[in-house]
ZATORVEX-51841 format. One record per residue (C-alpha): x, y, z. Coordinates in pm, whole numbers, plus 32768, in hexadecimal, padded with zeros to 4 digits. Example, Ala and Ser with C-alpha at 12.3 -4.5 7.8 and 13.67 -1.06 7.14 Angstrom:
84CE7E3E830C;85577F9682CA;
//
This chain:
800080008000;806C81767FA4;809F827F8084;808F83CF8047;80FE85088113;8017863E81D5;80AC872480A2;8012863A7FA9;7ED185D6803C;7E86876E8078;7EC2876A7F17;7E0886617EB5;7CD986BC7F6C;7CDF88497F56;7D13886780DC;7E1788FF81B3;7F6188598239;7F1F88A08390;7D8888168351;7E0286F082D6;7EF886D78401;7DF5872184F4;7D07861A844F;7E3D85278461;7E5B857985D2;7CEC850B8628;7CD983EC8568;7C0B844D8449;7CEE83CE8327;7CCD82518327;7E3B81BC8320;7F0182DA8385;801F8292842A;812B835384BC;82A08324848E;836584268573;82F1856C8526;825584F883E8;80DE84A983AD;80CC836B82B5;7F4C838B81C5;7F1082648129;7EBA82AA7F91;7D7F821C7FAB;7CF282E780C8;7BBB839E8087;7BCD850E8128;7AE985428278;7A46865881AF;79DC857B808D;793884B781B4;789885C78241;77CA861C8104;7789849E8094;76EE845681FF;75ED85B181D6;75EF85E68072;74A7868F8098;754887828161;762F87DD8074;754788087F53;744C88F08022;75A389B680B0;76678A167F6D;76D28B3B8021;77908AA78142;78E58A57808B;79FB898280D7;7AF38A9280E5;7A088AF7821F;7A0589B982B3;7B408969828F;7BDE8AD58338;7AC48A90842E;7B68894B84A0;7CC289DF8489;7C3A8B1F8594;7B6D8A39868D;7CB4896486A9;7D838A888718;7C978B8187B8;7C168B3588FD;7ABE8B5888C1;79928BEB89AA;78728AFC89A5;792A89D08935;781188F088CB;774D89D887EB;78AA8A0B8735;78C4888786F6;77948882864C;77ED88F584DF;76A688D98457;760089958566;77078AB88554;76C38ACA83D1;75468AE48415;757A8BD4851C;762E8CA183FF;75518C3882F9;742B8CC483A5;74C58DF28443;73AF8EFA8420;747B9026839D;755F900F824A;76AB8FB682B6;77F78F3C81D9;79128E93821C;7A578EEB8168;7BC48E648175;7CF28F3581DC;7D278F6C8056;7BC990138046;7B098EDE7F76;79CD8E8E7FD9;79AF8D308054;784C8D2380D4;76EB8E1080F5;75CA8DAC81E5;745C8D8E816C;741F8EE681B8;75178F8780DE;74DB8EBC7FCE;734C8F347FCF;73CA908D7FF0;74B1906A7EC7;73878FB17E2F;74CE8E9D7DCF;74458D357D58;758A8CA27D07;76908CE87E39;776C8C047D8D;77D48D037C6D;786D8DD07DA1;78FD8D227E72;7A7C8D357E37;7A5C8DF77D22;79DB8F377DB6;7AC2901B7E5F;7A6E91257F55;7BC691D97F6A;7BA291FD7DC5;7A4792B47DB9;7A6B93E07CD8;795F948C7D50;79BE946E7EFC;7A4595F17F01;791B96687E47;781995C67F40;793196518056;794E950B8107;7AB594E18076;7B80955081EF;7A84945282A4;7AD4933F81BE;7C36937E81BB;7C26938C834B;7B5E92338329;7C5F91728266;7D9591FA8351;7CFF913E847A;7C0692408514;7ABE923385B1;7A0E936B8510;78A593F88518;782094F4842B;76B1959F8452;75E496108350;768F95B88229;75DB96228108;75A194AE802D;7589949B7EBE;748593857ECA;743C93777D4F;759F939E7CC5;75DC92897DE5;74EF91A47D0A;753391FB7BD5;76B291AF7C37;768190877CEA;751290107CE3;74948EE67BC1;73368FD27BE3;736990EE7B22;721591AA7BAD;71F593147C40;721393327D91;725B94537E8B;733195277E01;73EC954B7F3A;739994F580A5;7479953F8209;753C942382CB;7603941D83DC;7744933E8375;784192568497;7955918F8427;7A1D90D584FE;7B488FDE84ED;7B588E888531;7CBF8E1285B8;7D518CB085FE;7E1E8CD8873F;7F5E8D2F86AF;7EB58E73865E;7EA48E0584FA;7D928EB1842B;7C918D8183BB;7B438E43832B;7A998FBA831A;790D8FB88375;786690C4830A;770D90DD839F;760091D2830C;74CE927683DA;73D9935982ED;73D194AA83DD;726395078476;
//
């Protein structure tokens, strides 16, 4: 039987090294061995997220949204964090729903400014059908237009690691939609929000995700 390294199964199965270590750790690679310092994979060896989906397929066809790339920093962060309410952490698919479901738009973005996921809400807003067209393709930092709508300092602020708050901010709702929306339809032409982004950190401080959370001003 073959044996293949942590390099080459995070290659193999799109996750990263230290996922695949971590999953090697707790026993979720069948046949992994370790020599020394040195985690053995046998060739064969399905990955424990290719499990994951095959036991709740349905799941993943009702939650397109919830990427792997989520998941998999997710796993990464609860291993090194410690976390406050430890059990409602363990529960992926609970967390995800709790996102899912969140009742104000909200965004997450990596450190590079891509957007890796949007909850239900922000996809209705942005009247957006296919979330999949956007999701690693889209980048926040890139948006021509962020100076114009004079958000540009608070996402600049977002994406070097601050917690920031702005009130009021006047919204271009229907050049939101017609830029990101599958609906083209007339909408408000603008409406007010207060906008909070915060960081997410692993506990070497390093920068994991950007939330931006939404709230339409009364």
């Amino acid at each position: 039987m073959g044996y293949m390294t942590v390099k080459e199964a995070s290659e193999k199965w799109g996750l990263g090294i230290r996922v695949v270590t971590l999953y090697c750790t707790e026993g979720r690679i069948d046949g992994a061995v370790k020599k020394g310092n040195l985690w053995l994979i046998p060739e064969a060896a399905v990955s424990p997220m290719d499990r994951r989906q095959r036991k709740s397929p349905i799941l993943a066809e009702k939650d397109p949204a919830l990427g792997d790339d989520v998941y998999a920093l997710y796993e990464q962060a609860k291993h090194e964090t410690v976390w406050p309410f430890q059990s409602l952490y363990e529960n992926k698919e609970l967390f995800a729903q709790i996102v899912k479901h969140f009742p104000y738009p909200m965004h997450i973005c990596a450190p590079d400014g891509t957007m890796l996921l949007a909850n239900e809400a922000y996809l209705k807003f942005a009247k957006i059908t296919n979330p999949e067209r956007l999701y690693k393709k889209h980048n926040i930092l890139l948006n021509p237009v962020l100076e114009r709508w004079g958000v540009k300092d608070f996402v600049l602020r977002a994406f070097q690691g601050e917690t920031v708050h702005a009130y009021d901010v006047k919204v271009p709702y229907q050049e939101i939609v017609e830029r990101l929306g599958d609906v083209k339809e007339l909408v408000s032409e603008s409406m007010f929000h207060n906008m909070t982004a915060f960081p997410i950190r692993a506990s070497d401080n390093q920068l994991l995700f950007i939330v931006f959370v939404f709230i339409e001003s009364v």
